[in-house]
C-alpha positions in Angstrom: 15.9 -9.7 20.8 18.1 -11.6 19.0 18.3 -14.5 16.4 20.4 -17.3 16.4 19.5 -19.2 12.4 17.9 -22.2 13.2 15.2 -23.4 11.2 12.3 -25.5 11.7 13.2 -27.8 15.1 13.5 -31.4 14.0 10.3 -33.3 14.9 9.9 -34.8 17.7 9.2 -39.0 17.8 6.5 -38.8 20.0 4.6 -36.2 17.6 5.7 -38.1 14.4 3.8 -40.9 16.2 0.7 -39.4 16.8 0.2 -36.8 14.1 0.3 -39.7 11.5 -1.8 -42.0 13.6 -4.3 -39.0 14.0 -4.0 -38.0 10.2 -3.4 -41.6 8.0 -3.7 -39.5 4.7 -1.9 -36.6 6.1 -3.5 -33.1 6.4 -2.3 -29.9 4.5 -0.2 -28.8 7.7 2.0 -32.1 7.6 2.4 -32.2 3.8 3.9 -28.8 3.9 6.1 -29.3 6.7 7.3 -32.6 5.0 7.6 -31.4 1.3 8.7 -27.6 2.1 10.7 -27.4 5.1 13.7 -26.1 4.0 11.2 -22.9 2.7 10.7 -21.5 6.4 14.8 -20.6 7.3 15.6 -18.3 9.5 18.9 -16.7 7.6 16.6 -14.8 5.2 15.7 -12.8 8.0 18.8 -12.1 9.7 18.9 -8.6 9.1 15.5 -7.9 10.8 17.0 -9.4 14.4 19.8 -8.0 16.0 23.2 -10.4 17.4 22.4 -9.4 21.2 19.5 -9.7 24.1 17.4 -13.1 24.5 16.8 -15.6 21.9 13.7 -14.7 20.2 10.9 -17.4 19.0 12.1 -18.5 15.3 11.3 -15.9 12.5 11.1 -19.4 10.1 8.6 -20.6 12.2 6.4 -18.0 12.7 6.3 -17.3 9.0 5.1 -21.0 8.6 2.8 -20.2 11.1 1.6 -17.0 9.2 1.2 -18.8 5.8 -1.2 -21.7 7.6 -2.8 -19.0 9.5 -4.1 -17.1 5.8 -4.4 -20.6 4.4 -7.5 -21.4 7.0 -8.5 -17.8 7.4 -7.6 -17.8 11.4 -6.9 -14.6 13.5 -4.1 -13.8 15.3 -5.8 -15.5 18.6 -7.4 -18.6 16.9 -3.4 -19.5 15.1 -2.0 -19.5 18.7 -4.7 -21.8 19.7 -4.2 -23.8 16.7 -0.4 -24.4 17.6 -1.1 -25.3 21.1 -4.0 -28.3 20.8 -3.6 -29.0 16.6 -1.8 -32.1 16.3 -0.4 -31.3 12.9 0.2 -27.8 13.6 2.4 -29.3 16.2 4.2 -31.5 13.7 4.6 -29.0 11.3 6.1 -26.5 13.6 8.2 -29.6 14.7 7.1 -28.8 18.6 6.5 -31.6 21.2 2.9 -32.8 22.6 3.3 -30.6 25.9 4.8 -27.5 24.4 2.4 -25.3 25.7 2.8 -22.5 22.4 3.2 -18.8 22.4 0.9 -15.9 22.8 -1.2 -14.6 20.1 0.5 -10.9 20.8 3.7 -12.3 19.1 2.3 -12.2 15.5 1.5 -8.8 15.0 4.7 -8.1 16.1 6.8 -10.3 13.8 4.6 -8.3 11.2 5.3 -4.9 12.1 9.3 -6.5 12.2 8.8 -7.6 8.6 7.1 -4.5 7.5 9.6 -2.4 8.9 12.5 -4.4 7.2 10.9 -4.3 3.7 10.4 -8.2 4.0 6.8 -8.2 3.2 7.6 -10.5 0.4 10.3 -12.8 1.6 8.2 -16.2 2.0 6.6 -15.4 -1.6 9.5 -15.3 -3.2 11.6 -18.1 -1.5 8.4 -20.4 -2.2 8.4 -18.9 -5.4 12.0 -19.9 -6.1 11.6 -23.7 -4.9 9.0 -24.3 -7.2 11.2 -23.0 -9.8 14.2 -25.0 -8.4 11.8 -28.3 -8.5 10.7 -27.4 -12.1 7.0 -26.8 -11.1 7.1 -23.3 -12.6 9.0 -22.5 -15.7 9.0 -19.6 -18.8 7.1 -20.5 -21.9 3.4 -20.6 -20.2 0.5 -18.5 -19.7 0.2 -15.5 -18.0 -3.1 -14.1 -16.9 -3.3 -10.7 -14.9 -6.5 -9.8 -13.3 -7.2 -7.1 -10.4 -9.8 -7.0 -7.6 -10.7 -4.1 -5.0 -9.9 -4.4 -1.7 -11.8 -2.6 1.1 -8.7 -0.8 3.2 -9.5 -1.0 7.2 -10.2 2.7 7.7 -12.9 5.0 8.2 -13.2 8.2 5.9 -13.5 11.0 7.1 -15.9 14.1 6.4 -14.4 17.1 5.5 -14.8 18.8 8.1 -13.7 16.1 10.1 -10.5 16.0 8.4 -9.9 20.1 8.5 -10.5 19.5 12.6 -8.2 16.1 13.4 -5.4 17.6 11.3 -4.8 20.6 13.2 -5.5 18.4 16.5 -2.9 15.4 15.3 -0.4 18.9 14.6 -1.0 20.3 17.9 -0.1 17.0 19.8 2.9 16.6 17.6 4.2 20.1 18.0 3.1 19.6 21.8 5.5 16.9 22.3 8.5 18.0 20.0 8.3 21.5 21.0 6.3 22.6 24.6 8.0 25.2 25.4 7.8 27.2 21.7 4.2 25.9 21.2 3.2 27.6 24.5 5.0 30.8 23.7 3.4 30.5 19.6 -0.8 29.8 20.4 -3.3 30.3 23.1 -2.9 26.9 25.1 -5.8 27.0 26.6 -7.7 28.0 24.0 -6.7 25.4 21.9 -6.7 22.8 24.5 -10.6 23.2 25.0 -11.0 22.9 21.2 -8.6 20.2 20.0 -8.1 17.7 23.6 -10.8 15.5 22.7 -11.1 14.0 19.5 -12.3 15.8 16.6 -15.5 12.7 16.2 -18.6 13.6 13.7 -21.0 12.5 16.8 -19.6 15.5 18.6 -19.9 17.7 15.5 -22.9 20.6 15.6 -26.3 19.7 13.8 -26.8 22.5 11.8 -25.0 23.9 8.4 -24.9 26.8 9.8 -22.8 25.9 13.2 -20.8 23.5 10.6 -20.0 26.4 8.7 -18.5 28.6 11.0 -16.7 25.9 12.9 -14.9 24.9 9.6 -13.9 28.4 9.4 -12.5 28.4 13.1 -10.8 25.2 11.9 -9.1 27.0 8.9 -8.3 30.0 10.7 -6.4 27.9 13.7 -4.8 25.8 11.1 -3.8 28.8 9.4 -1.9 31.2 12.3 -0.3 27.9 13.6 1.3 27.3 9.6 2.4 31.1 10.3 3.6 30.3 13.4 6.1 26.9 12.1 7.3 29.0 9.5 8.3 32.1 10.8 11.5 33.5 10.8 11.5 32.7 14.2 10.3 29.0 14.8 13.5 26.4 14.6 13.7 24.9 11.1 13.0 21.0 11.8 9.5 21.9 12.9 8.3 21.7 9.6 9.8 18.5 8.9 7.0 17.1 11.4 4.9 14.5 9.4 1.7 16.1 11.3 2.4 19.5 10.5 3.1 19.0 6.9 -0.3 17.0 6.1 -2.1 20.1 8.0 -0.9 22.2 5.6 -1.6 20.4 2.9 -5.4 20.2 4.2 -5.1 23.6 4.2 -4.0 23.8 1.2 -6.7 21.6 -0.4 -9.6 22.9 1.8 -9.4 26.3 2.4 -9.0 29.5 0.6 -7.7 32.6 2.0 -9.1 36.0 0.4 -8.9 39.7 1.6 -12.3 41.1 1.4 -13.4 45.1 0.2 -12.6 46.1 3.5 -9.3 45.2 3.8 -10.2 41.8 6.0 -8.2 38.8 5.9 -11.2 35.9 5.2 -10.4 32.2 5.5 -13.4 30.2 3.7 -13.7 26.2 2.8 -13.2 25.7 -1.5 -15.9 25.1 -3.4 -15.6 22.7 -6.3 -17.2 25.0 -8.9 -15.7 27.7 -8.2 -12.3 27.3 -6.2 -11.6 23.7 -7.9 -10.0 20.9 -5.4 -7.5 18.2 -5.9 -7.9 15.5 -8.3 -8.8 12.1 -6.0 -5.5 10.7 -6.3 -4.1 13.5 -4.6 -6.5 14.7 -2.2 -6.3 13.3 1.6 -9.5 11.5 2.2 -8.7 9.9 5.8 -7.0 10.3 9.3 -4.0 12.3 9.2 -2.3 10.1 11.2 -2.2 7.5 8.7 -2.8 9.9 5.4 -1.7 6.7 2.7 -4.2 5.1 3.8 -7.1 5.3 1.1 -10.5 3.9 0.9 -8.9 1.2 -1.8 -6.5 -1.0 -2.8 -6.0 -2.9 -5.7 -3.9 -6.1 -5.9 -2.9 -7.6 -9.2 -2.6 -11.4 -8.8 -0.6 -13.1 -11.6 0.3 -16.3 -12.6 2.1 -18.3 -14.8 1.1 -21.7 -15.6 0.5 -24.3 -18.3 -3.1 -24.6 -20.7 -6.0 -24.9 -18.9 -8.2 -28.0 -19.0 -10.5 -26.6 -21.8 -7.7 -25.9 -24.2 -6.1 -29.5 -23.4 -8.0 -30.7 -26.7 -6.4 -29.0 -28.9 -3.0 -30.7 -27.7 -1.0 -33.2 -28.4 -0.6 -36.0 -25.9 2.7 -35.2 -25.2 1.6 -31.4 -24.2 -1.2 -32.5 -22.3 0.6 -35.0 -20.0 3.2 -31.8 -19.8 1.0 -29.5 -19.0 -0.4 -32.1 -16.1 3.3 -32.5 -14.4 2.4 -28.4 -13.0 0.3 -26.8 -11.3 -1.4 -23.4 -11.8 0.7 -20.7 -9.2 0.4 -16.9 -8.9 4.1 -16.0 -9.5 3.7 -12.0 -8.5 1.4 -10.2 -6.4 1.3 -6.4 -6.9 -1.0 -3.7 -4.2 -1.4 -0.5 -5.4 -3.4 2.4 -4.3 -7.0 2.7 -5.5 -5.9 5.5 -7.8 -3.4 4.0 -10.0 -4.9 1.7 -13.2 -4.5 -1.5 -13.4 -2.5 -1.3 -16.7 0.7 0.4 -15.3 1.1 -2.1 -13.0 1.5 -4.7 -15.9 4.6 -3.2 -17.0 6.4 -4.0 -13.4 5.5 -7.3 -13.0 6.3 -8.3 -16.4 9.7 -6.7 -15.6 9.9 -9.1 -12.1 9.0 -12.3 -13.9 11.8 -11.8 -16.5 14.2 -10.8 -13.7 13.4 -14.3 -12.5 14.2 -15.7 -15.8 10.4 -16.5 -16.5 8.7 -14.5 -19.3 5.6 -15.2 -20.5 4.8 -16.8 -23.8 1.6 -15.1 -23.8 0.2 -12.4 -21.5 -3.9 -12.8 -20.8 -4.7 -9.4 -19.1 -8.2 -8.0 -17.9 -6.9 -5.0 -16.4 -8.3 -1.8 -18.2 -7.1 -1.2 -21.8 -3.3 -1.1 -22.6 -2.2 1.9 -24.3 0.1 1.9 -27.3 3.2 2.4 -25.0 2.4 -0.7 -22.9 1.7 -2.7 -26.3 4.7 -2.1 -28.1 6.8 -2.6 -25.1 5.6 -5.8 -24.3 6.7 -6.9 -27.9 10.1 -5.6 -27.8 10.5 -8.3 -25.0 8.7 -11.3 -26.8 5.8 -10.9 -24.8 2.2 -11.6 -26.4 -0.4 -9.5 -24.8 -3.8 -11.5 -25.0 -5.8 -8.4 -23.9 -8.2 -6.0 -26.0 -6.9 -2.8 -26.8 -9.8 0.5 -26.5 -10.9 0.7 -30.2 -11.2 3.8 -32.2 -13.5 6.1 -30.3 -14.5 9.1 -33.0 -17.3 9.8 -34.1 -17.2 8.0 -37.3 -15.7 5.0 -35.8 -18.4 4.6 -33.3 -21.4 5.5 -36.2 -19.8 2.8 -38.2 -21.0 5.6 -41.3 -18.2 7.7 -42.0 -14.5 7.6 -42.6 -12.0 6.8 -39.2 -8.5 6.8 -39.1 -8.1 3.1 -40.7 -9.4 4.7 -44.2 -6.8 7.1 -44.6 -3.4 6.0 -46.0 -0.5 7.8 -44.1 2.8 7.7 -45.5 5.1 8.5 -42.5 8.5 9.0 -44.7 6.9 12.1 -46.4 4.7 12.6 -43.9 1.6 12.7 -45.5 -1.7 11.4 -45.5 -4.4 11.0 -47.7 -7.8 11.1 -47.3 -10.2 8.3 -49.1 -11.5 10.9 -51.6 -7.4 11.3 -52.6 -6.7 15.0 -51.6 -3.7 15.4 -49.4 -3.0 16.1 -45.9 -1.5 20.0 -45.9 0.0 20.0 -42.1 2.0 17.5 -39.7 2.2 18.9 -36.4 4.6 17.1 -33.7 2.7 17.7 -30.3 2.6 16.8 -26.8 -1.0 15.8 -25.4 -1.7 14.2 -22.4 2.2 13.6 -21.7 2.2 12.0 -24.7 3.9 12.2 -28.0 1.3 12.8 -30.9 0.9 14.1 -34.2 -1.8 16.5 -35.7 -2.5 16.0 -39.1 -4.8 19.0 -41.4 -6.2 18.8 -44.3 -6.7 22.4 -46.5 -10.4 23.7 -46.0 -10.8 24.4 -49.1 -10.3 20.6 -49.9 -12.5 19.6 -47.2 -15.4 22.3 -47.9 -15.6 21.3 -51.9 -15.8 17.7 -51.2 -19.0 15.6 -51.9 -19.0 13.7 -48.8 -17.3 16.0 -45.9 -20.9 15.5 -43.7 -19.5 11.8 -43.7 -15.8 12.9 -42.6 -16.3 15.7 -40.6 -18.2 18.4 -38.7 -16.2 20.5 -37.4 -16.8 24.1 -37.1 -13.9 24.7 -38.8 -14.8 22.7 -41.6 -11.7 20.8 -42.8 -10.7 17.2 -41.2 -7.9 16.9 -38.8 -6.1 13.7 -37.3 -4.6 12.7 -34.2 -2.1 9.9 -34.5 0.3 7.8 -32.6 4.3 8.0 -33.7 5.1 5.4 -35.9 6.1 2.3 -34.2 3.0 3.2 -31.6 0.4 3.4 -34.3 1.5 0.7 -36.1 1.4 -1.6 -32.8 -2.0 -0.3 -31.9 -3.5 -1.0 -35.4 -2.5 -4.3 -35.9 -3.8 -5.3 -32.5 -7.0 -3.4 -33.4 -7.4 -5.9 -36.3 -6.2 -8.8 -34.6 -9.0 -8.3 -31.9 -11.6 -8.6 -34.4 -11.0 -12.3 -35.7 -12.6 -15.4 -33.9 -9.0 -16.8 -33.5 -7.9 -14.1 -31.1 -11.8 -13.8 -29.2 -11.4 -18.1 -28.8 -7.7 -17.3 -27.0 -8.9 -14.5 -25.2 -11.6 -16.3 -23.4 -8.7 -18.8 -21.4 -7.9 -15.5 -19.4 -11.1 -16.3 -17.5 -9.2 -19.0 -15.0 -7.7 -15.9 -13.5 -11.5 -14.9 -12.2 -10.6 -18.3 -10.1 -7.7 -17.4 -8.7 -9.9 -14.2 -7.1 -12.6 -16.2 -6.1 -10.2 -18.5 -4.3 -7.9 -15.8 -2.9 -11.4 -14.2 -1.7 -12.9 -17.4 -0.4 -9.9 -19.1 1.6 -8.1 -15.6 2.4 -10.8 -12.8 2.2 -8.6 -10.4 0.5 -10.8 -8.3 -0.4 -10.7 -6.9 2.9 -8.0 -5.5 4.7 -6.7 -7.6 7.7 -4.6 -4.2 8.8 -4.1 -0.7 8.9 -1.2 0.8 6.4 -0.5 -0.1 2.8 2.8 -1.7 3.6 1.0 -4.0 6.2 -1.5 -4.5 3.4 0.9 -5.5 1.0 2.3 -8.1 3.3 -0.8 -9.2 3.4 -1.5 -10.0 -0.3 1.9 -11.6 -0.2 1.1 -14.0 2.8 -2.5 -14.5 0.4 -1.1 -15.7 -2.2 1.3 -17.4 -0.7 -1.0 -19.5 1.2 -2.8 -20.3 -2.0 0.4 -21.6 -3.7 0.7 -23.7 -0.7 -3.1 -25.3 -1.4 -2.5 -25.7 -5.1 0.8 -27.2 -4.6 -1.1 -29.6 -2.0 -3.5 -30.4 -4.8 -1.3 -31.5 -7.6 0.6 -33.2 -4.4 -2.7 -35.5 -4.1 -3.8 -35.4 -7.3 -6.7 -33.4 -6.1 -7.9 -31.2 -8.8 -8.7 -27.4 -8.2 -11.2 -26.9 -11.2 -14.0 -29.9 -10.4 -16.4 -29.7 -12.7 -19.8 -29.1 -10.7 -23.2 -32.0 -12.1 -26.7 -31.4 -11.2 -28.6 -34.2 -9.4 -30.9 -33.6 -12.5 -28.1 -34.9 -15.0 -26.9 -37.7 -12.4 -30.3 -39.2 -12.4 -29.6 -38.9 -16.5 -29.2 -42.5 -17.7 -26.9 -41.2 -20.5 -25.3 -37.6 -19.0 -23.4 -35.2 -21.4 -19.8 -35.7 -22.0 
């Protein structure tokens, strides 16, 4: 297939005519084809499309069709329809009345083109950089970051299930790499009878018993066919096989191999207590075939936009018709696996938006609490980060009795500290904890024993107080936002990050993000990309109309209200 750069076709007279007979005030479709054309090209995806073969249908095109298609919610089936008998479908697509469309087949296949080419995010951005272009998005406003689960379109797996179609998914790899040293290395038949069908929990024996010993029959065949790749014997590549390598990391993570009093070579499945098993980051949860695939995913929409309508008050009129001129649009969308918190994947998209030449003035985040790191980074680059910070969590913080960390004076040039009853700190230990740079501050027991009030400081076994603090710069950073947290000031400023709870709702209600459309977290990301695309496309056809986003909703009580509240 090949691609000759086209663009959106001109449209045709005959649909002009109609599509604005049939829609007087337009229709979302026909605004967007009108108003951002020149957005679906066809050179930004050269590189996915070779220079020989037949012409191809236009990459532009379908990804205008992919953006209307999240922007209604439509499967692959009910777009195709949409483009043959929608009238402005037709004219945005620029196609004539009788053009009888394409098949549905073709979308999942322009997908898997732009996954394969990295280009998930191609659209996004391009959209992203006309609004910029056209002044519609520009540095200086608010940015609010929020995160929402999203259910991944896979089934997990039992363990046992797992232990079974890993060893079956290596076997059919190994089957058609290597036949002929596969037959020479294992029992064909043997295996064949066990691992042709597919390993399915319907299949699976009732009893624990039968489950038992068939997970060890699972970890033993696993375990001679690991042998058998990497032998002395066996060619090299064969462990480069995607299959074989996640078997033996379900080997790894399921079994234990032990040699009993007898001398015998036992294979039995790990127990948490007492064998331990692989944090949940780590651990494979789901088919082998597709093993980063997890049961979630996370995407963190952001966006960057002028004050909301309950802060316009406290404007001038000069602000507020500012703020008016632009609409509210998610300027990054972020998926990451279930397992990663939502506060290192601040960091990046801050570092995006100021690649684009649009950092935030102020950063509203609701996305887990920011460590120290994240805080004092996001001030080195003039960022403000409207977000509370986890507060002092020690004993005497949290009994609001004795002394925390804020009553002690610590003089970090000779590092010291001193305690409230005004003896001095008698170590300053440099440590690593948690892949982090600390410092453990002592004070002398016999200090801490004489003094009138230690049951108020301390009770620790050892009887004298110790510290754990932040480097300098770090603990500095982390106390003053600590303070700053506590006034009404910052509580009234934090409460405009709520708007970003909209954006979900909306993504949820026009999009359903929350579920995964496809299989594969780089088909995901695409589409979260598409997502939010397609609801920059409906705000932007808002401020178009004037149509506002954010109406405010009024009872049929307070309408039959002869005076109702302002």
């Amino acid at each position: 297939m090949s691609l000759r750069p086209m663009g959106l076709s001109p449209v045709p007279e005959q649909t002009v005519r109609v599509a604005r007979a049939a829609f007087p005030q337009e229709s979302l479709a026909i605004r967007v084809r009108d108003r951002l054309g020149e957005v679906f090209t066809d050179e930004p995806f050269a590189e996915a499309f070779g220079v020989r073969g037949a012409p191809g249908l236009s990459p532009g095109m379908l990804s205008l069709v992919t953006v209307l298609q999240f922007a209604e919610n439509l499967t692959d089936r009910q777009a195709a329809a949409m483009a043959i008998r929608a009238i402005d479908w037709k004219y945005a697509l620029g196609l004539e009345l009788t053009d009888t469309g394409f098949d549905h087949s073709v979308l999942p296949r322009f997908r898997a083109r732009l996954v394969g080419n990295g280009m998930e995010r191609v659209v996004f951005d391009r959209l992203l950089e006309h609004c910029v272009d056209a002044g519609l998005v520009a540095a200086g406003g608010k940015q609010r970051t929020d995160s929402t689960h999203v259910v991944s379109a896979v089934r997990d797996l039992n363990r046992l299930e797992l232990a079974g179609e890993s060893v079956r998914a290596a076997l059919e790899a190994l089957s058609a790499a290597a036949p002929d040293w596969l037959a020479r290395a294992v029992d064909v038949p043997e295996f064949a009878h066990r691992y042709g069908p597919r390993v399915d929990s319907w299949k699976l024996p009732g009893s624990k018993v039968k489950r038992d010993q068939l997970s060890q029959v699972y970890g033993q065949d696993a375990l001679r066919l690991c042998r058998a790749v990497w032998s002395p014997d066996a060619p090299a590549w064969l462990r480069e096989i995607g299959a074989v390598d996640i078997m033996r990391q379900v080997l790894v993570q399921t079994y234990t191999v032990r040699t009993s009093s007898r001398g015998k070579e036992v294979v039995s499945k790990r127990e948490a207590d007492e064998d331990g098993v692989p944090p949940g980051h780590l651990r494979l949860a789901l088919r082998p075939r597709r093993p980063l695939v997890r049961q979630g995913r996370r995407p963190v929409l952001a966006r960057l936009q002028g004050p909301p309508h309950r802060e316009l008050r406290q404007h001038s009129p000069e602000a507020e018709a500012q703020s008016r001129g632009r609409p509210n649009l998610i300027t990054d969308v972020t998926t990451t696996l279930s397992t990663v918190p939502d506060v290192k994947a601040t960091a990046p998209i801050q570092q995006q938006l100021a690649d684009r030449g649009l950092p935030p003035a102020e950063h509203y985040l609701n996305s887990g609490y920011p460590s120290a790191e994240l805080i004092e980074t996001a001030r080195s680059r003039g960022t403000v980060m409207v977000t509370p910070v986890l507060l002092d969590r020690s004993a005497q913080a949290k009994s609001h009795i004795g002394y925390d960390k804020s009553a002690f004076r610590i003089d970090w040039k000779a590092r010291q500290v001193r305690c409230p009853q005004g003896n001095t700190s008698t170590g300053w230990h440099p440590v690593r904890q948690r892949e982090r740079d600390a410092i453990v501050v002592e004070f002398a027991k016999t200090d801490c024993q004489a003094c009138p009030v230690r049951p108020e400081c301390t009770s620790a076994r050892r009887g004298n107080r110790m510290l754990t603090l932040y480097p300098e710069h770090l603990h500095t950073a982390l106390a003053a936002a600590r303070t700053e947290q506590k006034t009404k000031t910052w509580k009234d400023k934090y409460a405009l990050r709520a708007g970003v709870e909209g954006t979900i709702n909306q993504a949820l209600d026009i999009t359903g993000i929350r579920r995964a459309r496809y299989r594969g977290l780089p088909k995901v990301r695409l589409q979260h990309a598409f997502s939010a695309t397609a609801i920059n496309v409906v705000r932007l056809d808002a401020h178009w109309t004037e149509h506002p986003l954010d109406r405010s909703r009024t009872s049929n009580l307070t309408r039959l209200s002869p005076d109702p509240p302002a």
